[in-house]
SEKOLZA-340020 format. One line per 5 residues: number of its first residue (from 1); their letters; for each residue x, y, z of N, C-alpha, C. Coordinates in steps of 0.05 Angstrom, whole numbers, padded with zeros to 5 digits. Layout:
N
NUM) a) X/Y/Z/X/Y/Z/X/Y/Z; ... $
END
This chain:
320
1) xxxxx) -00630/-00926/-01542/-00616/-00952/-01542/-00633/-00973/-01554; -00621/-00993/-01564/-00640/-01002/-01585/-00635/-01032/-01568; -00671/-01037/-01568/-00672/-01062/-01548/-00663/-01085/-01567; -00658/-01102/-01539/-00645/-01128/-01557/-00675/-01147/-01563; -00661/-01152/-01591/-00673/-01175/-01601/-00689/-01213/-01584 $
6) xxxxx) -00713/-01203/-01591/-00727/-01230/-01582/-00731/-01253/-01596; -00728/-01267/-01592/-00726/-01299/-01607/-00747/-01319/-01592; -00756/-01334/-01613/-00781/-01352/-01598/-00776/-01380/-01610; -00786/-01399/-01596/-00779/-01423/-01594/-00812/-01444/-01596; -00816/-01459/-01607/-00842/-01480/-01587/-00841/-01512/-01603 $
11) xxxxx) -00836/-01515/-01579/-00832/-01550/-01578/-00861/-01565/-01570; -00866/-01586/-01585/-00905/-01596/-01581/-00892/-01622/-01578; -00912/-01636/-01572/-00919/-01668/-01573/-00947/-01681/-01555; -00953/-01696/-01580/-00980/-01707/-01582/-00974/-01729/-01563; -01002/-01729/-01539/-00988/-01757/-01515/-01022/-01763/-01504 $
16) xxxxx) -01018/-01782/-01500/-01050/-01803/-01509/-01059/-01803/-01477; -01044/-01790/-01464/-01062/-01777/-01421/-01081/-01753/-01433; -01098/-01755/-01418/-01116/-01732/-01407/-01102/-01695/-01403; -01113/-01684/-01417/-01097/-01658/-01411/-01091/-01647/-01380; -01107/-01662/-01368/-01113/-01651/-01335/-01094/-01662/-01324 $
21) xxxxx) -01078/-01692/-01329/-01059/-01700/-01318/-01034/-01689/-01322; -01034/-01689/-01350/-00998/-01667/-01361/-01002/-01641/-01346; -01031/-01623/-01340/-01029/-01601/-01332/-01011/-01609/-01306; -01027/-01623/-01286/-01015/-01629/-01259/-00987/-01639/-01255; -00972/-01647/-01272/-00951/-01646/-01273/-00931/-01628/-01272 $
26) xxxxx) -00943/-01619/-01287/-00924/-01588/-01296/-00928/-01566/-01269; -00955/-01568/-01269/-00961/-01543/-01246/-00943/-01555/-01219; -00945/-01580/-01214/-00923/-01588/-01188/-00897/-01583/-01191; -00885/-01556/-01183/-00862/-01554/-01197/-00838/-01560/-01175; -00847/-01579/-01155/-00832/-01593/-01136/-00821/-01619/-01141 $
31) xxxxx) -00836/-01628/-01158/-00838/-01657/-01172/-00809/-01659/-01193; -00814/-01643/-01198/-00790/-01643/-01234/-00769/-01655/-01232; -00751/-01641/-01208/-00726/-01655/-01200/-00730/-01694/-01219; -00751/-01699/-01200/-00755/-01731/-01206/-00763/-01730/-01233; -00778/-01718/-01246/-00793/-01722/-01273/-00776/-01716/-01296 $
36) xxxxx) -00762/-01689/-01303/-00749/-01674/-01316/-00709/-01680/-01311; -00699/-01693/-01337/-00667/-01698/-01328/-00662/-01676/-01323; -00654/-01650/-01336/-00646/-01633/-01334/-00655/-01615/-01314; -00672/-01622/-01300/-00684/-01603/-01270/-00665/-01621/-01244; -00655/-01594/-01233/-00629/-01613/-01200/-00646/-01606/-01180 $
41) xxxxx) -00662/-01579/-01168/-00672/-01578/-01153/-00698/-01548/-01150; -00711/-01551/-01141/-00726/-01518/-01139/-00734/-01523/-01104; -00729/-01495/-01100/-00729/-01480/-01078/-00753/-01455/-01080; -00774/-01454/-01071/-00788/-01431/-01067/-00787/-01401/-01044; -00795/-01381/-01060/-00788/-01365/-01056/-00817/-01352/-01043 $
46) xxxxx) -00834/-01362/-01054/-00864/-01343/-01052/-00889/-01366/-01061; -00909/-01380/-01052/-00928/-01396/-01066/-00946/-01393/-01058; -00963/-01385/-01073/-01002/-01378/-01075/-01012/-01403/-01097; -01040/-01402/-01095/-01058/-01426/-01111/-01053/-01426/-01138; -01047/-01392/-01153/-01047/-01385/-01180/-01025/-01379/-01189 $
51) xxxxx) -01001/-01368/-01163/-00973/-01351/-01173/-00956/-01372/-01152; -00930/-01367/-01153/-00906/-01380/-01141/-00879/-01364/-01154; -00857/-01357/-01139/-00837/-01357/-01143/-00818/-01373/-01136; -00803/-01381/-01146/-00778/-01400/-01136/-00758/-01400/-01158; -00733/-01402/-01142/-00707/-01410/-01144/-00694/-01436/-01161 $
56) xxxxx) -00687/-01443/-01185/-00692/-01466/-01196/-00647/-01470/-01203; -00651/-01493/-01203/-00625/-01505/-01210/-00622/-01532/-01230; -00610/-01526/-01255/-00620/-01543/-01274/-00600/-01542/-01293; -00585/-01566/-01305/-00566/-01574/-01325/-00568/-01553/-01360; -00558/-01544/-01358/-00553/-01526/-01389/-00529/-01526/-01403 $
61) xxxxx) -00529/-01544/-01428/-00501/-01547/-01438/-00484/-01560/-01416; -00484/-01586/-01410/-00469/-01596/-01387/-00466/-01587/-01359; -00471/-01557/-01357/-00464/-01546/-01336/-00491/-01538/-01313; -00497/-01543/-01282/-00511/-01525/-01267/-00514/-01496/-01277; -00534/-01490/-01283/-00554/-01457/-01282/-00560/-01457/-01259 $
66) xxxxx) -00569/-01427/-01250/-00598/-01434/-01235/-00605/-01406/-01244; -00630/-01396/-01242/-00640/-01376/-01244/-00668/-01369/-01222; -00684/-01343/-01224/-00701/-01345/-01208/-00718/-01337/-01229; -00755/-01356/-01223/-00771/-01343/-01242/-00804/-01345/-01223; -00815/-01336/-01249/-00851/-01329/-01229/-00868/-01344/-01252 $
71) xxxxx) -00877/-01359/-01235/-00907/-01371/-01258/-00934/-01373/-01244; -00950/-01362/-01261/-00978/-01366/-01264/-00988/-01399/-01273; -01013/-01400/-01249/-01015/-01428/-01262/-01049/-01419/-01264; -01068/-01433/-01286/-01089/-01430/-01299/-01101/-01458/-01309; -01111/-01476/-01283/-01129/-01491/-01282/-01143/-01497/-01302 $
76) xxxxx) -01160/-01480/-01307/-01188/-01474/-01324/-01180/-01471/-01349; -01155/-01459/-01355/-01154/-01459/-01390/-01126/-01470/-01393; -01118/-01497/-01369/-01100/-01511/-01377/-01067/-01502/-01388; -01068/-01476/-01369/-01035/-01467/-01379/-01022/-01449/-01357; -01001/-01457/-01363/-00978/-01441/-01338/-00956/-01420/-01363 $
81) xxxxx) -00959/-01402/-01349/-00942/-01381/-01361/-00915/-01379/-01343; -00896/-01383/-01357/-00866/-01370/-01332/-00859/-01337/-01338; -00835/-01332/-01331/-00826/-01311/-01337/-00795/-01307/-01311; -00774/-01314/-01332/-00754/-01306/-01305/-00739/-01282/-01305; -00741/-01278/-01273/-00734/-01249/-01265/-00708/-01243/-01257 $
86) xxxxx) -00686/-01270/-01258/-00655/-01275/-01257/-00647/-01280/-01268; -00641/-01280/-01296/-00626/-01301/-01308/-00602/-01306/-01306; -00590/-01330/-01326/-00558/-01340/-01331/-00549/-01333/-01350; -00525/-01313/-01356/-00512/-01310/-01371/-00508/-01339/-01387; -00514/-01345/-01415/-00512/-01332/-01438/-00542/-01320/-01450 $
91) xxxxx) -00554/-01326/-01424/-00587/-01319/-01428/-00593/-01290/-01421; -00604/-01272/-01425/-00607/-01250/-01417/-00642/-01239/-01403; -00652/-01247/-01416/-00687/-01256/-01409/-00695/-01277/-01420; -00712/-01287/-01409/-00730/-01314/-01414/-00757/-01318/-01406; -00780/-01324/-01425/-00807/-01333/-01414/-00814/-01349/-01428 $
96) xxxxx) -00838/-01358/-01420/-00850/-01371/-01442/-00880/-01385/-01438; -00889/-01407/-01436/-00918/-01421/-01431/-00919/-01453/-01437; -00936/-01461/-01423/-00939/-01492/-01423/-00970/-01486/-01433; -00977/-01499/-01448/-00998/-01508/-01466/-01010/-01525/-01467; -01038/-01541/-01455/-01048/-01573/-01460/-01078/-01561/-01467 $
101) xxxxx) -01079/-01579/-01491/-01097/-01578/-01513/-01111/-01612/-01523; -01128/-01611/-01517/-01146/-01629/-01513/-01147/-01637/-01555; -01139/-01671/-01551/-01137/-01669/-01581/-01169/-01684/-01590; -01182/-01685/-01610/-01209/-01687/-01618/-01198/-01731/-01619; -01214/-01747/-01600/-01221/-01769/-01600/-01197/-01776/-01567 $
106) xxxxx) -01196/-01755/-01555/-01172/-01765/-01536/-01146/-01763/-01538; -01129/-01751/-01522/-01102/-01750/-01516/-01094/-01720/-01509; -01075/-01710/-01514/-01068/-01685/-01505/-01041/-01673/-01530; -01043/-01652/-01532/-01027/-01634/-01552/-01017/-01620/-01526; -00987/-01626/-01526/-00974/-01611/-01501/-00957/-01584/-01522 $
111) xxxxx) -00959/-01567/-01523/-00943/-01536/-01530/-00926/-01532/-01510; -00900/-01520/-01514/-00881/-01516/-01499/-00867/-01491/-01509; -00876/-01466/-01503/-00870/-01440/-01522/-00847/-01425/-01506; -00819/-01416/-01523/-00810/-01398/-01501/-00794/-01373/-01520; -00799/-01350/-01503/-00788/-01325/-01515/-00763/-01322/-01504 $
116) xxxxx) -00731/-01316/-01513/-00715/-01302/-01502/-00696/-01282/-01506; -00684/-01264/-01496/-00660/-01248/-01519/-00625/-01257/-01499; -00617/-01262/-01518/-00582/-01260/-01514/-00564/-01249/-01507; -00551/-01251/-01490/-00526/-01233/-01477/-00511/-01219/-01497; -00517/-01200/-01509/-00497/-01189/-01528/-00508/-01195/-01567 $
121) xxxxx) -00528/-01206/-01563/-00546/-01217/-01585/-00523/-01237/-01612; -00502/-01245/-01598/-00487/-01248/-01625/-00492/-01272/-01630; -00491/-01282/-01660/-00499/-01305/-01670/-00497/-01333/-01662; -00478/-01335/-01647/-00465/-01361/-01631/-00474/-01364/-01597; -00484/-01345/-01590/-00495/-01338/-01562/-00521/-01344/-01565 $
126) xxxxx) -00540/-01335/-01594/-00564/-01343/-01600/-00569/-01373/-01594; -00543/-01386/-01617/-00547/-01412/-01633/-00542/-01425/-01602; -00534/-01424/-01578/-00521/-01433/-01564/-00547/-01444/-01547; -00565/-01424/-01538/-00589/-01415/-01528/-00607/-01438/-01543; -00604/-01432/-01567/-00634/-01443/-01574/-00624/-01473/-01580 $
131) xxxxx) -00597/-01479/-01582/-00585/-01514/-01577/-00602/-01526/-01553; -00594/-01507/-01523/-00604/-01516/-01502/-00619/-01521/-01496; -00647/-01502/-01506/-00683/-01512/-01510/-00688/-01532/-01530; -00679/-01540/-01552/-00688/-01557/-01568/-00669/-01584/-01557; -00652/-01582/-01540/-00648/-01610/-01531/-00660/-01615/-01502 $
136) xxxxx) -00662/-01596/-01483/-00680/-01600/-01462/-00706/-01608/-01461; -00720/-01588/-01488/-00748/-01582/-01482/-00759/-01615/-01495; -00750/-01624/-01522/-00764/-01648/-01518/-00750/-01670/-01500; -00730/-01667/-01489/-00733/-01686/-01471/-00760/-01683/-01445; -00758/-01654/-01432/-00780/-01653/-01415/-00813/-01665/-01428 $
141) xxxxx) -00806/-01658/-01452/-00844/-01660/-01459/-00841/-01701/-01458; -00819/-01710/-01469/-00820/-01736/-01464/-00830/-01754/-01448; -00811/-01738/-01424/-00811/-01752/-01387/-00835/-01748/-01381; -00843/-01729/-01392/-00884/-01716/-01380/-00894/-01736/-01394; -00892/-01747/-01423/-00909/-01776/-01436/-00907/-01794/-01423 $
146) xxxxx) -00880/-01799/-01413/-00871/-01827/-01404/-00883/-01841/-01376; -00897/-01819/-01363/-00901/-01822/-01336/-00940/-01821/-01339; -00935/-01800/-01355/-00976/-01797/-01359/-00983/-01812/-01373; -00976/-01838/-01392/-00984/-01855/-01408/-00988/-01874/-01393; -00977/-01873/-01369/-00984/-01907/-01358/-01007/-01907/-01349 $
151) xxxxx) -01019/-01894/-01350/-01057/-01898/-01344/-01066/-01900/-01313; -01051/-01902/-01301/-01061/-01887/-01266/-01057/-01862/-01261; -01063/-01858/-01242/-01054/-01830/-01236/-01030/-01824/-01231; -01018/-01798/-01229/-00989/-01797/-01227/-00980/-01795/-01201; -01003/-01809/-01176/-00984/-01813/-01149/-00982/-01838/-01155 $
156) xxxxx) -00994/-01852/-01175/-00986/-01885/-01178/-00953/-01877/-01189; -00940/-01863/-01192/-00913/-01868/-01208/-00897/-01845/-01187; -00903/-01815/-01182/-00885/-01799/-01174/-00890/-01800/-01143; -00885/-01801/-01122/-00890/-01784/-01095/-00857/-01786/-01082; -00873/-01776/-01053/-00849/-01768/-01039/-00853/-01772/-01009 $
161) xxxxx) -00828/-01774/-00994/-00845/-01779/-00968/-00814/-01769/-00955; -00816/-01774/-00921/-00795/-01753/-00898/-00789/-01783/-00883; -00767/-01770/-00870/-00761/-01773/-00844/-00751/-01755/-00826; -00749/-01762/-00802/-00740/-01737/-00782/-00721/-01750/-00758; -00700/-01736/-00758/-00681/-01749/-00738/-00681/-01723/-00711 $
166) xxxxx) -00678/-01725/-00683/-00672/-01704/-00668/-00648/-01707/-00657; -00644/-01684/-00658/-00605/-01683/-00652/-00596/-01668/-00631; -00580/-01679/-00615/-00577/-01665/-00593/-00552/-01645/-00592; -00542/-01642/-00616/-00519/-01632/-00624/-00522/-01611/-00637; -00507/-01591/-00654/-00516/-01567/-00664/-00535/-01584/-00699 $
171) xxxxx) -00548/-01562/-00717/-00562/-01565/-00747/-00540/-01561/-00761; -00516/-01548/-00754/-00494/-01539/-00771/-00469/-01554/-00778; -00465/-01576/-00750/-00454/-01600/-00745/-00459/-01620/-00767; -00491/-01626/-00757/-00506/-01643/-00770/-00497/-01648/-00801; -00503/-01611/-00808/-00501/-01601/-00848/-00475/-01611/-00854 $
176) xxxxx) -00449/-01610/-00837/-00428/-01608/-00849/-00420/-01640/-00842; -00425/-01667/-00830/-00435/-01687/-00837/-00428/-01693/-00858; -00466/-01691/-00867/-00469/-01698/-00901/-00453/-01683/-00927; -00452/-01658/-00913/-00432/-01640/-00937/-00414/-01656/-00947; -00397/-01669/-00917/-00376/-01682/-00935/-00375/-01708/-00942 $
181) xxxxx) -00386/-01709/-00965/-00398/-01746/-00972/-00361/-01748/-00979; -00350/-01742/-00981/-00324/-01748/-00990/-00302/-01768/-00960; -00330/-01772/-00954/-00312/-01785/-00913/-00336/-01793/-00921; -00358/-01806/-00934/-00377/-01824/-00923/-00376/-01855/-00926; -00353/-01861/-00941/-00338/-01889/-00948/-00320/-01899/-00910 $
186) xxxxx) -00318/-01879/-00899/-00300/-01881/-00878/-00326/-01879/-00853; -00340/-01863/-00854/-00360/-01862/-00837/-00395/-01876/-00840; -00395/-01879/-00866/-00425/-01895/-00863/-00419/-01925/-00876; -00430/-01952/-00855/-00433/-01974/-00871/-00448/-01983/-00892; -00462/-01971/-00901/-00467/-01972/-00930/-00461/-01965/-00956 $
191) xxxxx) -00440/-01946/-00952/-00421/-01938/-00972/-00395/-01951/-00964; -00389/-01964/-01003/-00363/-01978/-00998/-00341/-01957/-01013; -00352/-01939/-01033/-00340/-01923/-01050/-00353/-01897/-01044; -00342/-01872/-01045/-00346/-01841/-01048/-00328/-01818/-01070; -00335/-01808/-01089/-00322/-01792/-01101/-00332/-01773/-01102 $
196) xxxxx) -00318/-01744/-01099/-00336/-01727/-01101/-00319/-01699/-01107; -00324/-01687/-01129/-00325/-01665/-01138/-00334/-01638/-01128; -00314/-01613/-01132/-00329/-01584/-01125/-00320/-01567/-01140; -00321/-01566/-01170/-00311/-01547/-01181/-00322/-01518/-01178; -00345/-01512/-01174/-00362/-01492/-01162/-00362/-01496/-01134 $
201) xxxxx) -00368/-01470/-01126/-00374/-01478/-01085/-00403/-01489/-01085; -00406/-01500/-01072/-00431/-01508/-01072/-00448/-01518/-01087; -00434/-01528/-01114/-00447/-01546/-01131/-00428/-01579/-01132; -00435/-01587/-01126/-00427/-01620/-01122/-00429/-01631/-01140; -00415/-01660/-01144/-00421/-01686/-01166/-00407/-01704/-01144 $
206) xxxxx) -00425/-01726/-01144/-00417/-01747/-01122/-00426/-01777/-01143; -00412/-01787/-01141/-00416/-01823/-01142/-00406/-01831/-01124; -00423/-01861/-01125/-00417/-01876/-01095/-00427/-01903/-01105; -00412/-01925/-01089/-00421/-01946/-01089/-00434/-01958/-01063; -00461/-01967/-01065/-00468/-01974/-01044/-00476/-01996/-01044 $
211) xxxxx) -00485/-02005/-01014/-00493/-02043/-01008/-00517/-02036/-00992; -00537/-02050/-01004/-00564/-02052/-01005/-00567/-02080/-00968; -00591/-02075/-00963/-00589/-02100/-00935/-00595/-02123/-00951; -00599/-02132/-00980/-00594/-02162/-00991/-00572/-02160/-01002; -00552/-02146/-00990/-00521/-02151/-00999/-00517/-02137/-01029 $
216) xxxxx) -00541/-02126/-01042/-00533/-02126/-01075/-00520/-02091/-01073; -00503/-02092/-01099/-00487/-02063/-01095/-00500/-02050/-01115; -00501/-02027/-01110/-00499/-02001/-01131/-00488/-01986/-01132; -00483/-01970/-01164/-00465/-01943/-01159/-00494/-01920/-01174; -00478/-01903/-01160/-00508/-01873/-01164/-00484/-01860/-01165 $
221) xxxxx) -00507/-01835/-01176/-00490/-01809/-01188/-00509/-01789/-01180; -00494/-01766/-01173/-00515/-01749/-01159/-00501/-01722/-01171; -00513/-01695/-01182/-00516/-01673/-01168/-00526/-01662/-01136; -00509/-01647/-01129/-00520/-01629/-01104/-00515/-01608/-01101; -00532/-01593/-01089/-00540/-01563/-01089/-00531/-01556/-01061 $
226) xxxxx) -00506/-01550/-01049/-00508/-01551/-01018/-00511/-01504/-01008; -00524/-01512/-00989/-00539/-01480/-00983/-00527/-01481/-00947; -00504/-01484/-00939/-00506/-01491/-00915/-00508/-01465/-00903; -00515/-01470/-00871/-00525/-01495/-00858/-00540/-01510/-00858; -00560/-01492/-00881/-00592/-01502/-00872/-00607/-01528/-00890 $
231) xxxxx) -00594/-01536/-00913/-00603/-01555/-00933/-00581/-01568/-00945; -00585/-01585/-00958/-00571/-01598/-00989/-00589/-01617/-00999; -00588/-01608/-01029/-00613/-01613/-01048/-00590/-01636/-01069; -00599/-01662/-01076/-00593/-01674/-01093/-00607/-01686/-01111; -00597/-01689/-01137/-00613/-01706/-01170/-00596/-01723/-01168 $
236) xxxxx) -00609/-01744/-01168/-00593/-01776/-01181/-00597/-01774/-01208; -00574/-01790/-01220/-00565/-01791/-01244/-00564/-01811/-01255; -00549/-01835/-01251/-00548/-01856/-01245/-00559/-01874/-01226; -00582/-01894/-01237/-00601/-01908/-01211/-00606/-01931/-01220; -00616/-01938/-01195/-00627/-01972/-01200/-00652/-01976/-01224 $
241) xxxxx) -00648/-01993/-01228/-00673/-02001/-01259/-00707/-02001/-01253; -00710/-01994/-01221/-00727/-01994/-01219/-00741/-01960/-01212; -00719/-01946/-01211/-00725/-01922/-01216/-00729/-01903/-01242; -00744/-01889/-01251/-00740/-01860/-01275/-00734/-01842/-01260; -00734/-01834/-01245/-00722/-01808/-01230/-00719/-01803/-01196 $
246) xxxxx) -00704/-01787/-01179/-00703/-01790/-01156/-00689/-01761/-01146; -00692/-01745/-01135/-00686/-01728/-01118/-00689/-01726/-01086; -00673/-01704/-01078/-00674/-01702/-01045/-00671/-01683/-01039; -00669/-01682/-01013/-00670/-01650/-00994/-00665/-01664/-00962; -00634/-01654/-00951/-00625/-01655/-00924/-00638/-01624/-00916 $
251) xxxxx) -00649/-01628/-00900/-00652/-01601/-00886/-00648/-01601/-00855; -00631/-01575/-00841/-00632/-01586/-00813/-00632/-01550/-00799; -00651/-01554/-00771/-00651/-01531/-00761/-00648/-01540/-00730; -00642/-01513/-00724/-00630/-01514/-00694/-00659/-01512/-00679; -00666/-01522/-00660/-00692/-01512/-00650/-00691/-01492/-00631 $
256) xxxxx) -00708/-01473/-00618/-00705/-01450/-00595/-00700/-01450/-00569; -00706/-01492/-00555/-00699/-01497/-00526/-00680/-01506/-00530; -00662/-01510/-00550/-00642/-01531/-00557/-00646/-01556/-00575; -00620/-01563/-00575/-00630/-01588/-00597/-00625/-01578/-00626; -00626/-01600/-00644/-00631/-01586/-00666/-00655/-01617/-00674 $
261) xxxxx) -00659/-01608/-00715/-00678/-01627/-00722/-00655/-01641/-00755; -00658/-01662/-00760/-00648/-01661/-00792/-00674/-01680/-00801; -00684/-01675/-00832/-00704/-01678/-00846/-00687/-01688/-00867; -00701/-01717/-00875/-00690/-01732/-00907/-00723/-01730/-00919; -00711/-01707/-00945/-00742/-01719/-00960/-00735/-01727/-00993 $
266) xxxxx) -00750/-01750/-01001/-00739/-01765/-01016/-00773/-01758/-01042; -00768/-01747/-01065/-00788/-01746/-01083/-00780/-01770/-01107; -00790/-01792/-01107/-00788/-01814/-01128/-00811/-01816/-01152; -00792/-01825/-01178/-00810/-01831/-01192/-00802/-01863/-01212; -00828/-01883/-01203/-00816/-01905/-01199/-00826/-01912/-01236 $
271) xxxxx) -00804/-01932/-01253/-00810/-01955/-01261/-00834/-01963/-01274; -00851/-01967/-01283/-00870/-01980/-01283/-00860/-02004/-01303; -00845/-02008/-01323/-00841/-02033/-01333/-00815/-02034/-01327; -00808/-02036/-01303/-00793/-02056/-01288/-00801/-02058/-01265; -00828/-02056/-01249/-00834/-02070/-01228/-00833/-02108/-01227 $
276) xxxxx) -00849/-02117/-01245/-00836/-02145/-01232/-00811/-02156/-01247; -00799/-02140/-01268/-00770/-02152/-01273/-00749/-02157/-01242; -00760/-02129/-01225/-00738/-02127/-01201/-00754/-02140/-01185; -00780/-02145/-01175/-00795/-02149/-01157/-00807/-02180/-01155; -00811/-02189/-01182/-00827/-02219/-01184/-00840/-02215/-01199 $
281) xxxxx) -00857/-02236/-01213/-00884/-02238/-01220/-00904/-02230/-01207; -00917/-02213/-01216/-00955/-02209/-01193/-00943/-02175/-01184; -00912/-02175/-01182/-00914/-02151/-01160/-00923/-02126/-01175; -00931/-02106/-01164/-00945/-02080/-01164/-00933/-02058/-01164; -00944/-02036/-01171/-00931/-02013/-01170/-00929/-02006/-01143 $
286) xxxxx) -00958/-02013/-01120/-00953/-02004/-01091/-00939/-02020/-01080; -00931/-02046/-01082/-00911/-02064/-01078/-00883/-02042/-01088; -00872/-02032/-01105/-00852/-02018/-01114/-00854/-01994/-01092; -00876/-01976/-01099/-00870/-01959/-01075/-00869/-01966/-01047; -00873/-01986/-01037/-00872/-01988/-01011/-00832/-01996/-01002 $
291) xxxxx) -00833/-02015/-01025/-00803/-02016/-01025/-00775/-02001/-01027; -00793/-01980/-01038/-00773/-01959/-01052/-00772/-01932/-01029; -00795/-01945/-01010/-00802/-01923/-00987/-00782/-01944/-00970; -00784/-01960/-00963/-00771/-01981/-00950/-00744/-01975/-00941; -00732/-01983/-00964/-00703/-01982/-00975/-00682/-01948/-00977 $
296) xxxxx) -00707/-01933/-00986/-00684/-01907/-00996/-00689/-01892/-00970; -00713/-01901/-00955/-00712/-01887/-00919/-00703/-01896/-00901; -00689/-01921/-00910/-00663/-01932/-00884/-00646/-01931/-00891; -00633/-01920/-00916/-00607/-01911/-00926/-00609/-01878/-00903; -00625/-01872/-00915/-00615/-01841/-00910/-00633/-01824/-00877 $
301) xxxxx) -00650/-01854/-00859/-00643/-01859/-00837/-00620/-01867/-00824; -00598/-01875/-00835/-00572/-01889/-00828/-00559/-01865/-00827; -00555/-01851/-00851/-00543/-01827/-00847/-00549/-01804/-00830; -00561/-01800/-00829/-00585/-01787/-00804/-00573/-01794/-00778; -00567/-01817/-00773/-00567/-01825/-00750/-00538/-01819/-00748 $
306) xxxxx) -00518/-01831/-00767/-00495/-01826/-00755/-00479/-01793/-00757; -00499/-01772/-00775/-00495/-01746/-00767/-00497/-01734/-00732; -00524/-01749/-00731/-00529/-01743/-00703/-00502/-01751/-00683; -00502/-01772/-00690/-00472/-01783/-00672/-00465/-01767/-00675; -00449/-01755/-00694/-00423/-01733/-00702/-00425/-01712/-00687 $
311) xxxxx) -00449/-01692/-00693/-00465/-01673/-00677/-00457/-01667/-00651; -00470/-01698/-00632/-00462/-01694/-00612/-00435/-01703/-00602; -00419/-01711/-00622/-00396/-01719/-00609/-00376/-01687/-00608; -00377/-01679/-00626/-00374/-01647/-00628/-00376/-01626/-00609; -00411/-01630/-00598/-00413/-01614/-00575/-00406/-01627/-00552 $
316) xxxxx) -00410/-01651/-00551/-00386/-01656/-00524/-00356/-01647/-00518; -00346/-01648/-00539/-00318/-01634/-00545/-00318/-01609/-00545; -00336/-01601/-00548/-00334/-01568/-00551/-00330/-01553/-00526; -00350/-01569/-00509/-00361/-01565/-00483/-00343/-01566/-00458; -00329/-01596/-00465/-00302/-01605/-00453/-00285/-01587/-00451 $
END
């Protein structure tokens, strides 16, 4: 049987950060959601210091993928190798390598190499494939300049932080709550608008308009990844001007004496030239993060809270 044909790809760009910072970017492959448009969420499967497996969900030709893959990461000679072990039809295998190459007077030569073969190898399945890496891949090598150029470190621009609600109601209650953002215009006061999409089970598109506690509105746009009972993973799409990127993760478990727990964790990546357009004169980037911790953890403490309500209004009824 005559193996199918391999095809190779590599996308570069020259970016004036330290190779050690683009490395650390890349190797955080928790981060991306926020860094990378086309990354919605990763889920791990297996993580050691050098290897990791995980579960990834990510925009291809307009549509949610996900596939599962394994990467090596290599500190010392500045490169991560992937290789995935699931793929998505029109893809059939896929690998490839991240590359940072130290350029002579300062900056970094980022390589972005990838091998793949085609479902059926036919010419339009190829062309289809390699459309999707040459419009992804420099966008990713972009978002990696855009964030490592600003000359702090990259917890000055990316992090992430929790909250934790305890529920006296079932984790399953809780999940199906937020599941249905399509009732969160009717059930949470900070949404005035909810739309929401499911052309796939468990792949979502939600916009919403919301009201901020200085009265100001926004509309967001979200992917979500819902896995119930136990999670739902969302990419913002649409955001405030003081964000470049934003992802999440509802997670909720039942505990063993009772009770259950729900978890909001929020990975941001903020702005840097629009901190004092939104903020003032003088203000700061930790002035932005503190706000941005502020603000997007009493949104989604609000919701939290009124799941819990639900929860237990449920098991009272149940009980009854």
């Amino acid at each position: 049987m005559t193996e199918p044909r391999r095809h190779h790809t590599e996308h570069t760009l020259d970016v004036s950060a330290p190779p050690e910072v683009l490395y650390g970017l890349v190797a955080d492959v928790t981060t991306w959601p926020a860094i990378f448009g086309p990354s919605v969420h990763v889920h791990h499967l297996e993580r050691g210091e050098r290897a990791e497996r995980f579960e990834i969900w990510a925009t291809v030709n307009g549509k949610v993928s996900t596939w599962t893959s394994r990467r090596t990461l290599d500190p010392e000679a500045l490169r991560v190798t992937f290789r995935q072990e699931r793929s998505t039809a029109p893809v059939a295998s896929m690998g490839g390598e991240w590359i940072f190459e130290a350029l002579p007077g300062g900056g970094t030569r980022v390589v972005l190499l990838h091998d793949f073969t085609a479902v059926g190898d036919a010419p339009e399945t190829v062309a289809a494939v390699n459309a999707a890496l040459d419009r992804n891949s420099p966008e990713e090598l972009a978002a990696l300049a855009r964030i490592a150029e600003y000359g702090g470190t990259a917890s000055d621009v990316v992090f992430s932080f929790t909250d934790t609600v305890e529920l006296t109601g079932s984790a399953a209650d809780a999940f199906d709550f937020v599941d249905r953002a399509d009732l969160w215009a009717e059930r949470l006061p900070h949404v005035r608008q909810a739309r929401l999409t499911e052309d796939v089970p468990g792949i979502q598109d939600l916009e919403m308009d919301t009201v901020t506690a200085d009265g100001s509105a926004h509309t967001t746009r979200s992917t979500r990844i819902c896995r119930g009972p136990e999670w739902i993973a969302y990419k913002q799409h649409v955001m405030p001007k003081l964000l470049l990127g934003h992802s999440g993760l509802w997670h909720f478990a039942d505990k063993p004496g009772g009770g259950a727990v729900a978890t909001a964790r929020h990975t941001v990546a903020v702005n840097p030239e629009a901190v004092t357009e939104v903020l003032g004169a003088g203000a700061t980037l930790a002035d932005a993060r503190a706000y941005l911790r502020e603000a997007l953890g009493r949104n989604s403490l609000a919701t939290m809270a009124h799941a819990a309500t639900y929860a237990e209004q449920r098991a009272a009824a149940q009980a009854g």
